[in-house]
Structure formats: structure tokens, C-alpha cells
N, C-alpha and C positions, 0 to 999 in steps of 0.2 A: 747297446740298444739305442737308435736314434730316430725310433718312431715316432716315441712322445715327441722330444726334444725338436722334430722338423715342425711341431703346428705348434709348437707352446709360444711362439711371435705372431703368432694370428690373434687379430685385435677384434676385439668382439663387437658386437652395433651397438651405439649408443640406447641407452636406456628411451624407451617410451615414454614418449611425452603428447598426454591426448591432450589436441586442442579443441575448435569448433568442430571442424570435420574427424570424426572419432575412428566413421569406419574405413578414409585414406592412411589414418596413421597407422593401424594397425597391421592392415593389408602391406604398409611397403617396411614395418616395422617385421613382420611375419617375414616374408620375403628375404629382409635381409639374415634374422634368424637362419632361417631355413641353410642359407649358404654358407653361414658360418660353421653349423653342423655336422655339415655336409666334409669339411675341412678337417675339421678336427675329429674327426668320428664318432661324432657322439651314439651312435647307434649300437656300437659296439661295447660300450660303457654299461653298468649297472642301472636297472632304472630309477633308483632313489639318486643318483647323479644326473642322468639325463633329467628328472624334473627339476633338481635344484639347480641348475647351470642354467635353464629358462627362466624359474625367478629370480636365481641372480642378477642375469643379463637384463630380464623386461624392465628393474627398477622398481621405484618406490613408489612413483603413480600410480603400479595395477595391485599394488601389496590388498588396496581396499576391495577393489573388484573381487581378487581372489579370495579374499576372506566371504564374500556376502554368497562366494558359493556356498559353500558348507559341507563342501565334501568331505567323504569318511576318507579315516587314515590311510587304510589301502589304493584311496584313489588318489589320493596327494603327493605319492609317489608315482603315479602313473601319467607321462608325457603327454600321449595322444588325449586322456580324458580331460587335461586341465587347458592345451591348447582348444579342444572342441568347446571348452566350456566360455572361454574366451571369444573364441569363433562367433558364435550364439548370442554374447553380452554387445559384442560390437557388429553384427550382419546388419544391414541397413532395410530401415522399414520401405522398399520398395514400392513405388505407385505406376502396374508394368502398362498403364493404358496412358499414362502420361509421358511415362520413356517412351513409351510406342509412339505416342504424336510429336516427341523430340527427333525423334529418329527421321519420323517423315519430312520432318523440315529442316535437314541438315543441307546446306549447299556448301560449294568449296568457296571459299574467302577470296578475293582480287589479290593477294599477297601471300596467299597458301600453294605450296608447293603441292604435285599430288601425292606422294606419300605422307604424306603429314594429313593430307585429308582423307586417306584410306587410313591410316591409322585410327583417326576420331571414327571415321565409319564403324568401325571393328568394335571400337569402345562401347558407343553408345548400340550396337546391336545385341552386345553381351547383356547390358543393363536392360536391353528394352524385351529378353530371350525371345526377338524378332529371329525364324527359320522357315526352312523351305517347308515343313508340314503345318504350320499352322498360319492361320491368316486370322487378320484382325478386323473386328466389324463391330459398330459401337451397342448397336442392340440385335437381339433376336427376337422379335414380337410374333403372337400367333393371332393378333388383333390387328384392324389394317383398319381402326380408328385414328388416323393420321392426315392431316393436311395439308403435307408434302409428299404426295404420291400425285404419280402419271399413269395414264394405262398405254400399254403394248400392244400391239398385233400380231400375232406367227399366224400366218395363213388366216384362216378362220377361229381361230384360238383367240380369245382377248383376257385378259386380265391386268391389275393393278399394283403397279410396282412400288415401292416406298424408295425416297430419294434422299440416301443416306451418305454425308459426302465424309464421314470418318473412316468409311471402310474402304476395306482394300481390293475386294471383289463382287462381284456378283451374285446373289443368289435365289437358287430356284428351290420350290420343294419337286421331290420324285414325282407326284400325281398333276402337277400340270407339264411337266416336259413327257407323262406318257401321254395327254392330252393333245399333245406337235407330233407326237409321235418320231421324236426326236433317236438318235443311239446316245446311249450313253458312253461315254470314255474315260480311259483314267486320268486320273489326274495327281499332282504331285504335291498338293495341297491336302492334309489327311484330316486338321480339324479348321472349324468357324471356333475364335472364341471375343464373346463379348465384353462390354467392359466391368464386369462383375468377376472378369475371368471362367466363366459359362463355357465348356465347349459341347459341340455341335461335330460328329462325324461327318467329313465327304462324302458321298457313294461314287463319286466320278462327277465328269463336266459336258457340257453341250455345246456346243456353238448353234445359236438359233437366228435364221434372216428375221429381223424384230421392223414392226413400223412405228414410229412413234410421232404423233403429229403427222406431219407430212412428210417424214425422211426415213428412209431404209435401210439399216444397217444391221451389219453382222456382229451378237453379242454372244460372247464366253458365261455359261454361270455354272459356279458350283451347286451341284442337287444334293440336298439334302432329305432324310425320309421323311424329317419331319413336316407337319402340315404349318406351315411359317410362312408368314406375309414375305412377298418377293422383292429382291434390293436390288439396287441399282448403288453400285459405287462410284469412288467420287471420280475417278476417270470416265467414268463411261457419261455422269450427268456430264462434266465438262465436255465431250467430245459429242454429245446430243446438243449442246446450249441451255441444259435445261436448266442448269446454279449457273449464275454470272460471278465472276472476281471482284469484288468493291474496291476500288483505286480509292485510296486516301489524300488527304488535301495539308497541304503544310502548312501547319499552327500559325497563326497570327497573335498575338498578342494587344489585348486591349484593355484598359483598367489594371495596372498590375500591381496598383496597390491592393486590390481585393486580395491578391493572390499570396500576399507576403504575411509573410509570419505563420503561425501553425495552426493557428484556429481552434474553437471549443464550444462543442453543443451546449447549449443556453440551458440552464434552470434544470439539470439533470445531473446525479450524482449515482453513479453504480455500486450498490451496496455485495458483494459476495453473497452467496446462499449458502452453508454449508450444513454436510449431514447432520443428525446427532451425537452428539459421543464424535467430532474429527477426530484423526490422529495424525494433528501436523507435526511437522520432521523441521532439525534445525541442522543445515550442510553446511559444512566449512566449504571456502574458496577454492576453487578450482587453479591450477597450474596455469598459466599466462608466459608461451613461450616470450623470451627477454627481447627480441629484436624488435615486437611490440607492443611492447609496455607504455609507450612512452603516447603511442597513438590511442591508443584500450583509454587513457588516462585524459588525451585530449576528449575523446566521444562522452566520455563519462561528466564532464565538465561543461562539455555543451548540454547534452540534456537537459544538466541541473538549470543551466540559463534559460532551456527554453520552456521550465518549469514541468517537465514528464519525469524527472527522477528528485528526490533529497534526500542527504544523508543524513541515515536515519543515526538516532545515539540510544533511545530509549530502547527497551524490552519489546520483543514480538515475538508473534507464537511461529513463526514459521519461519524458513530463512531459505532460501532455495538458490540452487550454483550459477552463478554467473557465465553466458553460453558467446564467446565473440565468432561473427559471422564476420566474413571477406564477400561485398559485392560487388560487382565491376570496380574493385581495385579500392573502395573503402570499407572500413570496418563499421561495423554494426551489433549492437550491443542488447541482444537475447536474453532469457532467462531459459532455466530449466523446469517448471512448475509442476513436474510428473507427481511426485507427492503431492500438491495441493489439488491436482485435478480429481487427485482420489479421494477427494474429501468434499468436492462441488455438489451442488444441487445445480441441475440446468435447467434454464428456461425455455424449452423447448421452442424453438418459431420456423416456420416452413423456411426452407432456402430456397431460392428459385434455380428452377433446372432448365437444360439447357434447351428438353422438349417443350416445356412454357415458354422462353424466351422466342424460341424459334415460330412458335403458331403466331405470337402476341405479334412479331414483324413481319409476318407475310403479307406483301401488298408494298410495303415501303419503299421509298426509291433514296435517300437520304439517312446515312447515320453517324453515329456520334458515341465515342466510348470516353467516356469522362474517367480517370483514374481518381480515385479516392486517394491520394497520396497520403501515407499516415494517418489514416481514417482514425483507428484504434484510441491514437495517441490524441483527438480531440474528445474522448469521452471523460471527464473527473471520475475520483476513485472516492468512496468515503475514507473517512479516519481509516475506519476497523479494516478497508479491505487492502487500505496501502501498508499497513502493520503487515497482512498475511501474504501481501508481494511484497517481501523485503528480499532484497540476495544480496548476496555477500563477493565480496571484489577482495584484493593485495590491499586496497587503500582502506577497506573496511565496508559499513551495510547501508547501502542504499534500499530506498523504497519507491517502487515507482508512485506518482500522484495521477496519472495516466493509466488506461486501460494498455497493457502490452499484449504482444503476440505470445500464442504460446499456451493463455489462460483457456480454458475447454469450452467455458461459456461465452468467449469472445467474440467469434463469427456472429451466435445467434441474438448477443447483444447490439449488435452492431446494427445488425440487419434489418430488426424492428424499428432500430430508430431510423433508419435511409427509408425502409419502407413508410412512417409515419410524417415522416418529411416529405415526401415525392407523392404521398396518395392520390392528391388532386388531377397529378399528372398523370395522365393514360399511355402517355407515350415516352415515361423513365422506366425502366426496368430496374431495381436494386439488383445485385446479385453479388454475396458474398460468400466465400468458403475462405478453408484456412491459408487458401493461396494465394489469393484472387479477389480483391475491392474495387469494383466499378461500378459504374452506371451506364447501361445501352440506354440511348436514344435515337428515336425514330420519329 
């Protein structure tokens, strides 16, 4: 018998080793699983062997994961339910209006071959579940209190278009294209959805001769039944004149010793808020692949120089895992503070949206996006709040003395104080999210 005996030399994938990026390791960790299986037959096997040949091979990194499921005995033997349950722990929290606007702005590189740039196309249309039935449009409004709209002409027909340059087509409601007395057609576009992930049925398409201003053209829109303020997307305003392209002007440098060193809002200390009764958690160190250790170790060291982290030696109630990011080519040094978040009181403060920003610039002919560079990290931390940002590293527990990313109330602290700063000025916009620290000026 030399069934076994032909795959018993087939070498297994290395063990799972999650780093920053949790849900590439697993996918190409999975992957190589998969093929191994495949080889050796594990399918054919008993299933109390097919699960325990998966957590032999995944390693000693998911032994925790697996435990914190808690599945009953029957299922712990069972393959498909522990890989789903993994599946689950690592899918990534998706943002698909933001893939959506990566997607639009992908171009081929001067040094990119074209397969290599259909490839990335392929990539990022999976992430962005950009397809032929659905189209993207940033709002659906049934208010046409907006003051970026134009009105249109069909024949004798007028009405008012909103001029939305996020979307990707047109749209009409069904009762003013029976108004042009238009036919309706099909179309191969089957929903509208907005950035709420909102969808909106097709009923089919028109092409209408449109006037707008002084110029005549022939415009495609999707109808929809419902009664909804009509869009104009961002092709059709560009191919009208109606949005112009802002050309950007290349930085000068002037004064740059303002600009050196890292800076720190004056006479303000952010104290935590938390519930009553928290229940904060104390995580050991996360796994730090070895090839960079030695970098994790340098970043770690500059911090503490540039006074946003110290190692801590004393008692603190909370301890959360050390998270290392890769940004164009350096490392970057994260927390996890999922358990502290659940324990925050928030300060609620408006964040500015992008429909405020938009009305507040119209008219402007000049602008200016100041990046906040490490905003976060110029805000101090009290005693208590730098104890309950401690996390823990290979070399032992740091505390941040800086506000870091990551913390739930961080945006909204931030925000108040750019807003408290800029009041005077009519023409700074703050606008922060967990993504995104700048300042439009006009």
C-alpha cells in the first residue's frame, strides 16, 4: 500500500504568524492550507483528524483565537465550522465607498507593465464589489435644498439637477422623463447605491437632448421610481464645464524651523472618560515577525525621544497589544485599544461633512489643504489616561504620553480643539475622521 507513503513527504505550510495586516495573513495562510489538503487527502480522513491536522499546522498563534470561540465539543471536531469561525475573526471591516473611490482613481504607473496593472484592477474591484449591476452615487436626496445644482432644459421641460461629482451616472426620477416624454430603455445597471450602501432600483435609461446654460447635449440617465432630486455625475458636469479640475501649486518652503519638531497644544491635558464599573483587560504581546524586530525596536526608541511614548515599569489597569503598520516602506507603531474603547465615555462634537465643506467653498477661486501631520500626537495625556494606554511590546510596556490613533474618542477630541483654534477664521474648515486630519482653506 503506497498511498499514504506517496504524500507522507509533503511538507506542511508554516505555522501562522499574524502580524499588522491580520486578514492578508490568513487569506494566503488559508490558501496555502487549502493545497496542502488537497494533497494529502485530507478529506477522505476522519473528521476529528481533519480538524486536528488544521490546528496542528495553523500553530500556536491561533491556539488563543480558537479558544475565545468556545465552541461545543461536537463542533471542535468539525473542519468547516472552525475554519468559518476563523474566517469571521479575521474578514476585514470593509469601508466599500472608499475602495469604491480607490478603485476610480487607479491609473497605470510609467513603469507598470499592463498586466501587472489589470491585475491591481482585478484586485481592487473585488474589494471595492464594483460590477456591471450596480453603480455608485454618493447620495440619494428627495430634498433639492442644495447649492450645487444647475437647471436643464428637454424641450419645454425644465428642471433642477444636483451636481454630484462622486457618482458614476446620471439620474432621473420616472415622473419627469414621463414629463419629455421620453421611452424608456433597458439598461444594464440594475441598482443606484449610495454611500450608506442604500440601494435604489433601475427601471431602465433615457438618453435626453438636455440644454444647459447655452450648450446642447445629448445626456444618458438612469430612472428611477422614486421621487428623488435629479444627478448629474461627475462625467457629464466635466464634459458640461460645470466642476473645473483645481491644478495644485508645488510647495515652497518658508520658515522651516516652525515646522521641525512635533509640536504640542499649550495648556491642555486629555483626561479619559470612562463608564462605571470599566472592565479593563491586561493582553500580553503580540508575535513580532523576526526579520523586523530590530526596525519595531528602532521606532519604538524614537517615540520615546520624541516624548509620545515611555516605558512604563509601574502597575496599570489596562494593557492593550502592540499593532506594527508598513507605510510606504516604514514602520509604524499602533495600538489595539478595542477593549479600552468599550469602556470610553465620548465627547461627542460634530465632525464636518463633506456637504458643509462643499457649500462653505463655493464662490472660491484659491485653495489650500494643510495636512495635520501627527495631529493626535501633539495633544498631552494625564497620568491616569497614559496608565490605561499602556501596551505591551517583546521589550516590555510602554505608555503612550500622547494621544494615539486608534482611541474612539480621538477624532472628536481633536476636532474641538482645530475647531477652537480656527474659530476666528471663516475661511479654515477643520475636518477630522479616523482617517483623515486636515484643514481646507479658501
Amino acid at each position: 500500500m503506497a498511498t499514504n507513503d506517496a504524500v507522507s513527504g509533503i511538507k506542511p505550510p508554516a505555522n501562522l504568524h499574524v502580524d499588522s495586516d491580520k486578514s492578508m495573513c490568513w487569506k494566503k495562510w488559508l490558501q496555502q492550507f487549502e493545497w496542502y489538503a488537497t494533497a494529502i487527502q485530507l478529506d477522505k480522513k476522519p473528521a476529528v483528524v481533519q480538524a486536528a491536522t488544521f490546528m496542528a499546522v495553523i500553530g500556536s498563534d491561533a491556539i488563543e483565537i480558537f479558544n475565545s470561540f468556545n465552541l461545543r465539543d461536537e463542533d471542535q471536531n468539525n473542519l468547516q465550522i472552525i475554519k468559518g469561525k476563523f474566517k469571521e475573526y479575521f474578514a476585514p471591516k470593509t469601508n466599500i465607498s472608499f475602495e469604491r473611490y480607490i478603485f476610480n482613481k487607479i491609473e497605470q504607473n510609467e513603469d507598470e507593465q499592463f498586466y501587472e496593472f489589470l491585475t491591481r484592477i482585478k484586485t481592487q474591484a473585488k474589494e471595492s464589489s464594483n460590477s456591471e449591476d450596480d453603480v455608485y452615487i454618493s447620495a440619494i436626496s428627495t430634498s433639492g435644498n442644495n447649492n450645487w445644482t444647475e437647471e436643464i432644459k428637454v424641450g419645454n421641460v425644465k428642471f433642477k439637477v444636483k451636481l454630484d461629482t462622486e457618482a458614476e451616472c446620471n439620474v432621473l426620477p420616472r415622473y419627469l422623463m414621463d414629463k419629455t416624454n421620453a421611452s424608456l430603455k433597458a439598461s444594464r445597471t440594475k441598482n443606484l447605491i449610495n454611500y450608506t450602501d442604500d440601494k435604489m432600483a433601475v427601471l431602465g435609461e433615457t438618453e435626453l437632448r438636455c440644454k444647459v446654460k447655452n450648450e446642447e447635449t445629448n445626456i444618458v440617465f438612469k430612472i428611477v421610481q422614486e421621487n428623488v432630486t435629479p444627478i448629474l455625475g461627475l462625467e457629464t458636469c466635466e464634459k458640461l464645464r460645470l466642476i473645473a479640475r483645481v491644478k495644485t501649486l508645488k510647495e515652497t518652503h518658508s520658515k522651516e524651523d516652525i515646522f521641525e519638531g512635533l509640536g504640542c497644544y499649550k495648556d491642555y491635558e486629555y483626561d479619559i472618560d470612562l463608564i462605571e464599573n470599566p472592565k479593563l483587560e491586561i493582553k500580553p504581546s503580540r508575535r513580532i515577525p523576526h526579520a523586523i524586530r530590530d526596525e519595531v525596536k528602532r521606532e519604538l526608541d524614537r517615540m520615546v525621544k520624541l516624548d509620545v511614548i515611555k516605558p512604563e515599569t509601574e502597575p496599570t489597569p489596562a494593557v492593550s497589544p502592540m499593532v506594527v503598520v508598513r507605510q510606504k516602506g516604514k514602520i509604524r507603531i499602533c495600538i489595539d485599544p478595542s477593549d479600552v474603547n468599550k469602556n470610553i465615555l465620548r465627547r461627542h462634537f460634530p465632525l464636518a461633512t463633506i456637504e458643509e465643506i462643499s457649500v462653505d467653498i463655493k464662490g472660491s477661486k484659491f485653495f489650500a489643504l494643510l495636512d495635520c501631520t501627527k495631529g493626535f500626537w501633539q495633544i498631552k495625556l494625564s497620568e491616569r489616561t497614559q496608565k490605561i494606554l499602556t501596551f505591551a511590546t517583546p521589550w516590555g510596556r510602554y505608555s503612550f504620553k500622547r494621544l494615539p490613533f486608534g482611541v474612539s474618542s480621538a477624532p472628536e477630541i481633536f476636532q474641538k480643539i482645530l475647531t477652537n483654534l480656527f474659530r476666528k477664521f471663516k475661511t479654515v474648515t477643520p475636518s477630522c475622521t479616523k482617517q483623515i486630519l486636515n484643514l481646507s482653506v479658501y
